[in-house]
C-alpha positions in Angstrom: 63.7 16.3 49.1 60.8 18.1 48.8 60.6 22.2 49.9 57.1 23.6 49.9 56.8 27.3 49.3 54.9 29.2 51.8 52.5 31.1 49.7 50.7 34.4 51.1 48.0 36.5 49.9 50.6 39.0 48.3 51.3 35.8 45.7 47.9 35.8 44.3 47.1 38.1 40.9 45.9 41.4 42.2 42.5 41.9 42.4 40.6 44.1 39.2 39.4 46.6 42.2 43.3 47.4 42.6 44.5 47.7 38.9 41.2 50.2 38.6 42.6 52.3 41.5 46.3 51.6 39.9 45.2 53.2 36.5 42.8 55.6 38.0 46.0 57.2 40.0 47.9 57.4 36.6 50.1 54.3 36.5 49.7 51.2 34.4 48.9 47.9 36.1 51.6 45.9 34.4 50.5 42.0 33.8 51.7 39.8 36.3 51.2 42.4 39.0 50.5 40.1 42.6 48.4 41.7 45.9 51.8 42.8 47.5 52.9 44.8 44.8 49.6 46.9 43.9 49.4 47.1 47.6 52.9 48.6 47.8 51.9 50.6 44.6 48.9 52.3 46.2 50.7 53.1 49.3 53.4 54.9 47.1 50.9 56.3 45.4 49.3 57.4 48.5 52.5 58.5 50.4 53.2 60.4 46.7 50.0 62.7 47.7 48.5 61.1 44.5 45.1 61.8 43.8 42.4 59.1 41.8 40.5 60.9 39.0 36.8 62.1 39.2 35.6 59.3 37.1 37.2 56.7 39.5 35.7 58.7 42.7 32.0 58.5 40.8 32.1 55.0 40.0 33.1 54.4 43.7 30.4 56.4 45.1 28.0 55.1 42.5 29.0 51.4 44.2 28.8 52.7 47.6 24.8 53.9 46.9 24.1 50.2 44.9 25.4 48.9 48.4 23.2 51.0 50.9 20.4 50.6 48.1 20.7 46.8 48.4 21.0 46.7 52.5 17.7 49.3 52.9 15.8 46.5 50.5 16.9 43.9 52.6 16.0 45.6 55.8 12.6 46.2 54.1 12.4 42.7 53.3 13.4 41.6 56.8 10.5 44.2 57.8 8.0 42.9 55.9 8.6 39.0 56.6 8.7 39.9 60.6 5.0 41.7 60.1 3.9 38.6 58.4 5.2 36.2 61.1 3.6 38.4 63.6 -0.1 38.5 62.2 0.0 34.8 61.9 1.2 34.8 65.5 4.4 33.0 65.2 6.8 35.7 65.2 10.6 36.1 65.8 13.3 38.2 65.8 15.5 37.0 62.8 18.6 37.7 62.7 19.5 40.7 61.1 22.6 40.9 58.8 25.3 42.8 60.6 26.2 46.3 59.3 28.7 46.0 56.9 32.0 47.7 58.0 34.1 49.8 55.7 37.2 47.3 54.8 40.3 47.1 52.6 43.2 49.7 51.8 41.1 51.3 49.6 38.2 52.6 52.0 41.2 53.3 54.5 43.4 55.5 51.6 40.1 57.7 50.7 37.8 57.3 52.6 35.2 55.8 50.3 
């Protein structure tokens, strides 16, 4: 007989972005650490009052500018192709990419 496991996203190896904030709260990301348990980490962390190092908070914000950097040189681009499309007379609106939304424990915990 054959029993298949239900495997959930809190199986999987935790992502680098959550042993980062792990070690940047102090702890050590031991090997073998899954989703669930650096997700239950940060929240004890969080629930702790914990606080991430400076270093960790640059690198964050330095990620968050790369991001708006890279959607205002889409938009540009965007821009740009609709005035071409327009002088030839064939223009459209294109669809513009949605606005990203802030996601994930991480932009929820601190706000980044």
């Amino acid at each position: 007989m054959f029993f298949f496991s239900k495997r959930t996203w809190k199986d999987d190896a935790a992502t680098p972005r959550q042993k980062e904030l792990i070690r940047a709260l102090g702890w050590a990301a031991p090997t073998g650490l899954t989703k669930g348990k650096a997700s239950a980490m940060i929240s004890a962390a969080h629930a702790k009052g914990k606080k991430v190092d400076t270093a960790y908070r640059k690198k964050c914000a330095a990620r968050a500018e790369k991001a708006k950097e890279r959607a205002r040189e889409d938009d540009e681009k965007y821009r740009l192709q609709y005035e071409r499309d327009e002088r030839k007379g064939n223009a459209e609106l294109r669809h513009m990419p949605k606005e990203r939304k802030k996601k994930g424990i991480l932009s929820w915990l601190f706000n980044i």
